[in-house]
Backbone as CSV, one residue per row, in Angstrom:
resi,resn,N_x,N_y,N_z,CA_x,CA_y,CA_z,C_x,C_y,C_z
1,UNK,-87.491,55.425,-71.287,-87.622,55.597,-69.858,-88.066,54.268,-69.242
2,UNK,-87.435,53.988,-68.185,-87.850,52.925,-67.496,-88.468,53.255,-66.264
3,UNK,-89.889,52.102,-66.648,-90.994,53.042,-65.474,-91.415,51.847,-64.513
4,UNK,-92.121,51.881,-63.683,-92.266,50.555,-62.398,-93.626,51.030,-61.749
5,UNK,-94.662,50.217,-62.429,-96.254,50.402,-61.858,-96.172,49.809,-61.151
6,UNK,-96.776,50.281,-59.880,-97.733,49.468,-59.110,-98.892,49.637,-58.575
7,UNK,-99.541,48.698,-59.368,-101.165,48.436,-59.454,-101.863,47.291,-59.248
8,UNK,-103.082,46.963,-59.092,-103.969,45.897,-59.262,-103.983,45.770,-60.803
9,UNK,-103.031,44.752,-61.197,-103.127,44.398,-62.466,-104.389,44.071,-63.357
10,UNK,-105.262,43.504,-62.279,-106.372,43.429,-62.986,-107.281,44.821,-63.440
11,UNK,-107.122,45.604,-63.217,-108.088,46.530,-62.667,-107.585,47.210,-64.557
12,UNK,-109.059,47.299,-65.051,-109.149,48.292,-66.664,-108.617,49.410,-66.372
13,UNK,-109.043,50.230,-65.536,-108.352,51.557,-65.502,-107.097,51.895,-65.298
14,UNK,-106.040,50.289,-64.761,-104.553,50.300,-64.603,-103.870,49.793,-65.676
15,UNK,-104.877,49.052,-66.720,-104.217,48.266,-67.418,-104.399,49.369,-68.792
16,UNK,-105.424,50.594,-69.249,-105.971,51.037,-69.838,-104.556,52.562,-69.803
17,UNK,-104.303,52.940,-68.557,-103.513,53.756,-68.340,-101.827,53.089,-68.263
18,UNK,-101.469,52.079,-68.395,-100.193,51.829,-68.900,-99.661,51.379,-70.109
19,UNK,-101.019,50.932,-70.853,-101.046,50.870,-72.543,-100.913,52.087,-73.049
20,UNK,-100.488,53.238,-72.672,-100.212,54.176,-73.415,-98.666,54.199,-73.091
21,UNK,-97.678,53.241,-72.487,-96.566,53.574,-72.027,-95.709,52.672,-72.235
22,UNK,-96.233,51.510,-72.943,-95.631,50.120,-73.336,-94.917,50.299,-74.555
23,UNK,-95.490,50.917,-75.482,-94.856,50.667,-76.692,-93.600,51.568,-76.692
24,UNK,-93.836,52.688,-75.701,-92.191,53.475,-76.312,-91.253,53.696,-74.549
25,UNK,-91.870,52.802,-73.898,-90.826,52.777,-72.666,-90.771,51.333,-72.300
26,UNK,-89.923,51.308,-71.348,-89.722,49.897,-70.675,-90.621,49.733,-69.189
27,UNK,-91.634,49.112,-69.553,-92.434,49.575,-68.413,-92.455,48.033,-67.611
28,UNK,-92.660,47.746,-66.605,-92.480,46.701,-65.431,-93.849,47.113,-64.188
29,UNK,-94.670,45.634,-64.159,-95.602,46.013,-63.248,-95.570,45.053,-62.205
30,UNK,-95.944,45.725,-60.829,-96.317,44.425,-59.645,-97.348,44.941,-59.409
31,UNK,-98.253,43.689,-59.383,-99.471,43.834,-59.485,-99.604,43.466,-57.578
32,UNK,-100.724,44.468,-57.344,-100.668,43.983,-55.808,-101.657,42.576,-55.570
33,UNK,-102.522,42.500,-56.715,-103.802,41.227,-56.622,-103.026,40.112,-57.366
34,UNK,-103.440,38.945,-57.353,-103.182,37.889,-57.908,-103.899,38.669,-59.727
35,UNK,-102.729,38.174,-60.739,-103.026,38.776,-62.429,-102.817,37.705,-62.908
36,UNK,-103.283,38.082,-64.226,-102.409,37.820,-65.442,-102.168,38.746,-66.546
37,UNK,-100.703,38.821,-66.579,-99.796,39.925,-67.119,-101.430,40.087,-68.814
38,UNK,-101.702,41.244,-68.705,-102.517,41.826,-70.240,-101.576,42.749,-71.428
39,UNK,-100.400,43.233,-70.807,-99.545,43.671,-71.670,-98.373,43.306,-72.057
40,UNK,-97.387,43.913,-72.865,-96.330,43.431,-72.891,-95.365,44.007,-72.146
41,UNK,-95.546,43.866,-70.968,-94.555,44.578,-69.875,-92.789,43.841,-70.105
42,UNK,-92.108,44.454,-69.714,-90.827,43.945,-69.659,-90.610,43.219,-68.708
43,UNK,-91.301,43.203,-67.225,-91.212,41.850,-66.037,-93.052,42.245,-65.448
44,UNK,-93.103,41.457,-64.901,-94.489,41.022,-64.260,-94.459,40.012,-62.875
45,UNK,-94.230,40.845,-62.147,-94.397,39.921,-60.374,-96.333,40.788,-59.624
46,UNK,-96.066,39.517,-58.884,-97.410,39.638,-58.218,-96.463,40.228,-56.749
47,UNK,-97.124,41.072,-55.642,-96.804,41.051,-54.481,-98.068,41.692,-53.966
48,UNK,-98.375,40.607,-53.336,-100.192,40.350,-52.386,-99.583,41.797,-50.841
49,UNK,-100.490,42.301,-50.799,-100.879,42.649,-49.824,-102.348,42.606,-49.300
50,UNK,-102.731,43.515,-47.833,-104.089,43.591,-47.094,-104.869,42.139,-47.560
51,UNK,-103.816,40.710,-47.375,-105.189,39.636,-47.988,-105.506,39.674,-49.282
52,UNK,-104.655,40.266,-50.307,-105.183,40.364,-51.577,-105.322,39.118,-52.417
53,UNK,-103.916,38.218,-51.467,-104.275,36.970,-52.131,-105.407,35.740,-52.402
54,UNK,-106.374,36.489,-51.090,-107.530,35.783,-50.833,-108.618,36.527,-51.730
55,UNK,-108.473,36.905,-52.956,-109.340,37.071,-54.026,-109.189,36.592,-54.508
56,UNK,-108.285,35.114,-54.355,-108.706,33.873,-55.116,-108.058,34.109,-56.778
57,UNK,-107.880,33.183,-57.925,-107.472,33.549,-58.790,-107.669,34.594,-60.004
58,UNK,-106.431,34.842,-60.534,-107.068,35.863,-61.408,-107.712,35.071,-62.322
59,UNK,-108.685,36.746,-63.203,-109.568,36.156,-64.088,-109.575,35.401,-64.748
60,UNK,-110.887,35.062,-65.532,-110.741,33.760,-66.614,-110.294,32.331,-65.961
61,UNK,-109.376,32.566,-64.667,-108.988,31.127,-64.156,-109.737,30.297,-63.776
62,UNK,-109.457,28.957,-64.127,-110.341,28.125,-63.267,-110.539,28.042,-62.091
63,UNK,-111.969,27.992,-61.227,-112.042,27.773,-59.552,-111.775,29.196,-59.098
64,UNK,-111.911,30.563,-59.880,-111.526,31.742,-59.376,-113.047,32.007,-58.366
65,UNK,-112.282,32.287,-57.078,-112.677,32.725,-56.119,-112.934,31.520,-55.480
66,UNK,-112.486,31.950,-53.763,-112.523,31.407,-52.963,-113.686,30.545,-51.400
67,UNK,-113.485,29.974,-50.891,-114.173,29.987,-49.622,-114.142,31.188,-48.954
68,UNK,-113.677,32.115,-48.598,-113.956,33.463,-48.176,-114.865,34.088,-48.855
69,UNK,-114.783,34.092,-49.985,-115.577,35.076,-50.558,-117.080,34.359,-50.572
70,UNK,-117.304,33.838,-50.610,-118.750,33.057,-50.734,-119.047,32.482,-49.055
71,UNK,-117.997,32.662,-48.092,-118.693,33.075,-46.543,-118.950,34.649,-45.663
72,UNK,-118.652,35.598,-46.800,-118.678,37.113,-46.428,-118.668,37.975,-47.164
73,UNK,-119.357,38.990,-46.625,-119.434,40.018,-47.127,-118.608,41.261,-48.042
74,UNK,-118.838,41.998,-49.134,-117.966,42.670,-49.285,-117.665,43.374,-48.505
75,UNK,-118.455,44.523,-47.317,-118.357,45.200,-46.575,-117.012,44.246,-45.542
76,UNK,-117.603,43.068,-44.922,-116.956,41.921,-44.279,-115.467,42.027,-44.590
77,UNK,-114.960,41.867,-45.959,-113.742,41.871,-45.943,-112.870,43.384,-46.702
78,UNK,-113.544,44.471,-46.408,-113.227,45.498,-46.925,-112.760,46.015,-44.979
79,UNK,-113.773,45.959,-44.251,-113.131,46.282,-43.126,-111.923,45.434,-42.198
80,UNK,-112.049,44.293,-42.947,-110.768,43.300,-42.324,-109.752,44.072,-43.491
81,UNK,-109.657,43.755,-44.270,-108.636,44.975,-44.997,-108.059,46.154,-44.251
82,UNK,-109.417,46.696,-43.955,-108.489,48.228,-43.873,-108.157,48.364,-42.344
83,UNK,-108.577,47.318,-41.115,-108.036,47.226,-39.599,-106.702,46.016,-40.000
84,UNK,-106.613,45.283,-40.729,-105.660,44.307,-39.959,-104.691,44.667,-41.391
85,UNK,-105.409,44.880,-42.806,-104.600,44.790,-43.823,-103.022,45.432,-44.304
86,UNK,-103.554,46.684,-43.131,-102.532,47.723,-43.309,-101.007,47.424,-42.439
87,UNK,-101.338,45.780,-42.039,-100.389,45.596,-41.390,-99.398,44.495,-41.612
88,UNK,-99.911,44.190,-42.890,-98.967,43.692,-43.916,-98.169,44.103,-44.635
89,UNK,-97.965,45.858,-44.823,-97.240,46.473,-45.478,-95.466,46.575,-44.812
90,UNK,-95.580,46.675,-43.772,-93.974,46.972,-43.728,-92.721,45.533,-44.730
91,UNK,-93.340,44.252,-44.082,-93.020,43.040,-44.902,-92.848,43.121,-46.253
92,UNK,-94.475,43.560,-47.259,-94.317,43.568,-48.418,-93.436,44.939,-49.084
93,UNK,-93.221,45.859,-48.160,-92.057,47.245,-48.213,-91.255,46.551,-48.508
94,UNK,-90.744,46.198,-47.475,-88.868,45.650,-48.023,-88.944,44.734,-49.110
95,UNK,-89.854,43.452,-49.467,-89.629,43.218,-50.765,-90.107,43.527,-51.540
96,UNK,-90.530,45.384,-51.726,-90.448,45.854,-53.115,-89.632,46.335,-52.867
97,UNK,-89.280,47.066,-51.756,-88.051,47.275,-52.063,-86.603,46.789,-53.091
98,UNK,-86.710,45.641,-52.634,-85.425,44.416,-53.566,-85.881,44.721,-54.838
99,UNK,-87.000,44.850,-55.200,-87.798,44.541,-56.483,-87.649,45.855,-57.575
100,UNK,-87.506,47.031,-56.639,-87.471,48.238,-56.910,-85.738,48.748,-57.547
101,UNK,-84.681,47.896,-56.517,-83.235,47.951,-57.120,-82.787,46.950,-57.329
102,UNK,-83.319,45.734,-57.970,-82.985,45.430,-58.964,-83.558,45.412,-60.455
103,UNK,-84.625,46.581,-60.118,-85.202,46.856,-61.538,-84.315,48.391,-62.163
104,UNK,-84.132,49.049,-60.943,-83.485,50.504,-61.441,-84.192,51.113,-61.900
105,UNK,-85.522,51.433,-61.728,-86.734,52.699,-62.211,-86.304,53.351,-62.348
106,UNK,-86.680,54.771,-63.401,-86.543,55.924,-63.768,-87.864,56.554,-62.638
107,UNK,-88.933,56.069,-62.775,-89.796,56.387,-62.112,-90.921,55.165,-62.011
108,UNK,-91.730,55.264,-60.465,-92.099,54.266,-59.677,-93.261,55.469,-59.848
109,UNK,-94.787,54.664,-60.270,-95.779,55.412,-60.337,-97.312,54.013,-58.923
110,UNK,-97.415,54.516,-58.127,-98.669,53.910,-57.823,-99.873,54.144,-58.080
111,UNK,-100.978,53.536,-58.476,-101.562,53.743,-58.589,-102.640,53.841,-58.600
112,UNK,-102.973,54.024,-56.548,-103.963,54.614,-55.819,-103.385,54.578,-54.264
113,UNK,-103.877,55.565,-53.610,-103.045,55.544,-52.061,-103.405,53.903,-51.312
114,UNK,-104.776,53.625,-50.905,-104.591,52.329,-50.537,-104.501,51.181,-51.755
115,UNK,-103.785,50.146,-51.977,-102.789,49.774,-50.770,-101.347,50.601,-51.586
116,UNK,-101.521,50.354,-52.865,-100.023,50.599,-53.154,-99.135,51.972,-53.269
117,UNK,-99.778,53.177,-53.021,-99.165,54.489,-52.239,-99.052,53.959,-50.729
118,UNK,-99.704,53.188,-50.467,-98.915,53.148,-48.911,-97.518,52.065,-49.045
119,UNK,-97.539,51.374,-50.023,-96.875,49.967,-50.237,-95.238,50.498,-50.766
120,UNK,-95.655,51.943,-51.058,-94.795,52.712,-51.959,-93.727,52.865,-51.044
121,UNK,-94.755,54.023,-49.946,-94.157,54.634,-48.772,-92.855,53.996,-47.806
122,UNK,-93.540,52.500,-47.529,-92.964,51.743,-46.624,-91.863,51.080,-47.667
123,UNK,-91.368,51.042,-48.754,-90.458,50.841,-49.569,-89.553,52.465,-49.625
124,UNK,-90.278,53.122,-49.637,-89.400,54.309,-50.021,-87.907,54.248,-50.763
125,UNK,-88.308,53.676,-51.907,-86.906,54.001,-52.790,-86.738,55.446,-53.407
126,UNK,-85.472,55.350,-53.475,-84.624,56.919,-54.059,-84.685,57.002,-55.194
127,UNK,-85.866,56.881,-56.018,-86.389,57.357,-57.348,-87.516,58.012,-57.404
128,UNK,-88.179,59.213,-57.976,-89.004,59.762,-58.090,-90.541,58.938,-58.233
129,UNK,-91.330,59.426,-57.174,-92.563,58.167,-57.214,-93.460,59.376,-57.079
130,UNK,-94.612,59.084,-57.397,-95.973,59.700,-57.916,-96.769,58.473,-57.730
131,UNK,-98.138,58.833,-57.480,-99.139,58.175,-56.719,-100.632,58.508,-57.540
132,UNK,-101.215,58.088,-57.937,-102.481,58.699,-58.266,-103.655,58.061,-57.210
133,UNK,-104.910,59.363,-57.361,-105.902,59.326,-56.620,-107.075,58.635,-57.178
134,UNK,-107.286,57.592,-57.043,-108.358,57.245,-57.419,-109.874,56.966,-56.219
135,UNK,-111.069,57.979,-56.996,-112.242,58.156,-56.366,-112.203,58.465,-54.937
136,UNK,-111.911,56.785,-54.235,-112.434,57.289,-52.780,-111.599,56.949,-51.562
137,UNK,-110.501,57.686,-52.315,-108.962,57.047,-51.276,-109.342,57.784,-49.811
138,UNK,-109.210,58.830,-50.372,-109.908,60.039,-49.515,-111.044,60.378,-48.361
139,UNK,-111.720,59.661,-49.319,-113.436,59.637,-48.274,-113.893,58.242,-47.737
140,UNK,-113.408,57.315,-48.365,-113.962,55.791,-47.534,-112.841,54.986,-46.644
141,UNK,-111.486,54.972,-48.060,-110.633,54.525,-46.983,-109.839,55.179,-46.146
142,UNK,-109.098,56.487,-46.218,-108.221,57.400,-45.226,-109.009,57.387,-44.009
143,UNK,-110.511,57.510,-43.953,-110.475,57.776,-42.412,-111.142,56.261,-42.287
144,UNK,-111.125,55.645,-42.773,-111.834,53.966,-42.063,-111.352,53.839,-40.773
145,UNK,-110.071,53.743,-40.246,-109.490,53.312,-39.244,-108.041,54.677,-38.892
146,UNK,-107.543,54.461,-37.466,-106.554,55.149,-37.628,-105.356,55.218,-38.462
147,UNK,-104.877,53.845,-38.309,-103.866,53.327,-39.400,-103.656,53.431,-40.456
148,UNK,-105.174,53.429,-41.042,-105.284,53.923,-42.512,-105.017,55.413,-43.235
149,UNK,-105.721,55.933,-41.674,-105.203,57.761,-41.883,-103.540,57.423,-41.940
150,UNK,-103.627,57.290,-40.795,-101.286,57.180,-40.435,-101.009,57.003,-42.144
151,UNK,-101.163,55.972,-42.780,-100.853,54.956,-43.848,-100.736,55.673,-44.938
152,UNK,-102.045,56.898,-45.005,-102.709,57.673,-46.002,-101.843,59.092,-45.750
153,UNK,-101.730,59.254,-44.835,-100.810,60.565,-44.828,-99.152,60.192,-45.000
154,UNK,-98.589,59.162,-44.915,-97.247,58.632,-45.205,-97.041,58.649,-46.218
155,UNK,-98.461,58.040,-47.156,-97.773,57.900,-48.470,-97.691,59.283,-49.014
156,UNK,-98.598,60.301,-48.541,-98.315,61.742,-49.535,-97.221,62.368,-49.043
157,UNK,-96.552,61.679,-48.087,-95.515,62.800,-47.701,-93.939,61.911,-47.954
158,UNK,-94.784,60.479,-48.798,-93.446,60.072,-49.822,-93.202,60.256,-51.000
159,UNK,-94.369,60.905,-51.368,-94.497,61.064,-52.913,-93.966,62.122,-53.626
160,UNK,-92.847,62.387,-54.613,-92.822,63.572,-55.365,-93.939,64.378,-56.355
161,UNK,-95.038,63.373,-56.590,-95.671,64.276,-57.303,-97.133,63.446,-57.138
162,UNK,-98.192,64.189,-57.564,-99.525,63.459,-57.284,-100.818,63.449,-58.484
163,UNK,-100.993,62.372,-59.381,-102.171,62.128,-60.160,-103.586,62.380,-59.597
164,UNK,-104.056,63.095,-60.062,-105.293,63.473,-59.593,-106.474,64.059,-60.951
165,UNK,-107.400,63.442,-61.102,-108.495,64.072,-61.948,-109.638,64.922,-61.521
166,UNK,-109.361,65.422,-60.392,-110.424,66.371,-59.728,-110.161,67.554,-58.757
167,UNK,-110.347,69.110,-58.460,-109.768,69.562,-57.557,-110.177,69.247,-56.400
168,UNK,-111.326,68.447,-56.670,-111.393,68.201,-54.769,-110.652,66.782,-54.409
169,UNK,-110.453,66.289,-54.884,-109.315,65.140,-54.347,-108.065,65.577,-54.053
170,UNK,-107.442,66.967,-55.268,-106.239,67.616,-54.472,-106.442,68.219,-53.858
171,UNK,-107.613,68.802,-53.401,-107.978,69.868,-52.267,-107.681,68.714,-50.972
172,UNK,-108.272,67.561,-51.198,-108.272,66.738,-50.042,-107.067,65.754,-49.735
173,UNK,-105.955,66.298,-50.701,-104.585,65.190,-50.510,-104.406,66.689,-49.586
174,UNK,-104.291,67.432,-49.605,-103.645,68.487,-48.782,-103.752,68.233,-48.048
175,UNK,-105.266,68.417,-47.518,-105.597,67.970,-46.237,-105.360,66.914,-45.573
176,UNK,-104.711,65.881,-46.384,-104.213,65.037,-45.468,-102.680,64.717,-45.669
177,UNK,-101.982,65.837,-45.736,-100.924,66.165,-45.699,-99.757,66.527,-46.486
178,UNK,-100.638,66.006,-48.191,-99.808,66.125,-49.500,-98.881,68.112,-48.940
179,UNK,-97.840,68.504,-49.058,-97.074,69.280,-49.519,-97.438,70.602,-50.121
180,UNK,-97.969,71.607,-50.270,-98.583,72.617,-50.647,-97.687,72.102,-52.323
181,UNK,-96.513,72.579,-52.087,-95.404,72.568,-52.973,-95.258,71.449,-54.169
182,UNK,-95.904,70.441,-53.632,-95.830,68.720,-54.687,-96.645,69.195,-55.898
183,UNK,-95.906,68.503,-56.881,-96.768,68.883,-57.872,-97.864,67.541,-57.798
């Protein structure tokens, strides 16, 4: 099966959950943060969204992290994220889009609503995509701003199916618009 993550490459819990999928599929990741590829994926592109590129290099790199980050706050650039960030997505849509057919997925998994269930949405390719919930898609970022709600309810109502480890996170994709019916 040929599968198409998109995740914060860096992130253990993305890299931890596609090592179970490397060795017997053809798996392909775009990482939304600046990486460096940890598996043996079959392709590996970066595509920055919400400013992601301004987290400065990935790990282990030399000079990682930037003048931003050492003039502000996390709070500081978590709310510039989620007012201005969400408005980088239509741009980085269409080129996953490209990214998406000329890879030919079997299935396109994201994996968390902000950014890349929304990143999904605004790509909307015609292959089966699934989204997982991680912690506090729900409670910190969906209602941060309006956009983010808009953003947060788009992506569940692009998704065929939804990752979730808790019933109250699917109690609360409902509520923000997931499909009674989605698995």
């Amino acid at each position: 099966m040929k599968l198409l993550f998109l995740a914060d490459g860096r992130s253990p819990t993305a890299i931890n959950w596609m090592s179970y999928f490397v060795t017997d599929h053809e798996v392909h990741l775009v990482s939304t943060f600046p990486a460096r590829p940890t598996l043996n994926y079959a392709s590996f592109q970066v595509l920055p969204v919400a400013f992601s590129e301004a987290a400065g290099r990935p790990e282990n790199a030399p000079g990682r992290g930037g003048l931003i980050k050492r003039v502000t706050t996390p709070g500081m650039r978590t709310a510039v994220r989620q007012w201005l960030g969400v408005l980088t997505l239509p741009k980085a849509g269409r080129r996953l889009q490209k990214v998406i057919e000329s890879i030919e997925p079997d299935l396109v998994h994201a994996m968390r609503i902000p950014y890349e269930g929304m990143l999904l949405a605004m790509a909307n390719p015609r292959v089966p995509k699934i989204v997982s919930v991680w912690g506090n898609d729900f409670t910190l970022h969906a209602p941060s701003t309006p956009l983010m709600g808009v953003r947060t309810r788009q992506a569940l109502l692009a998704v065929d199916g939804l990752l979730a480890d808790t019933r109250k996170d699917i109690r609360l994709a409902h509520n923000w618009g997931l499909p009674q019916k989605t698995p």
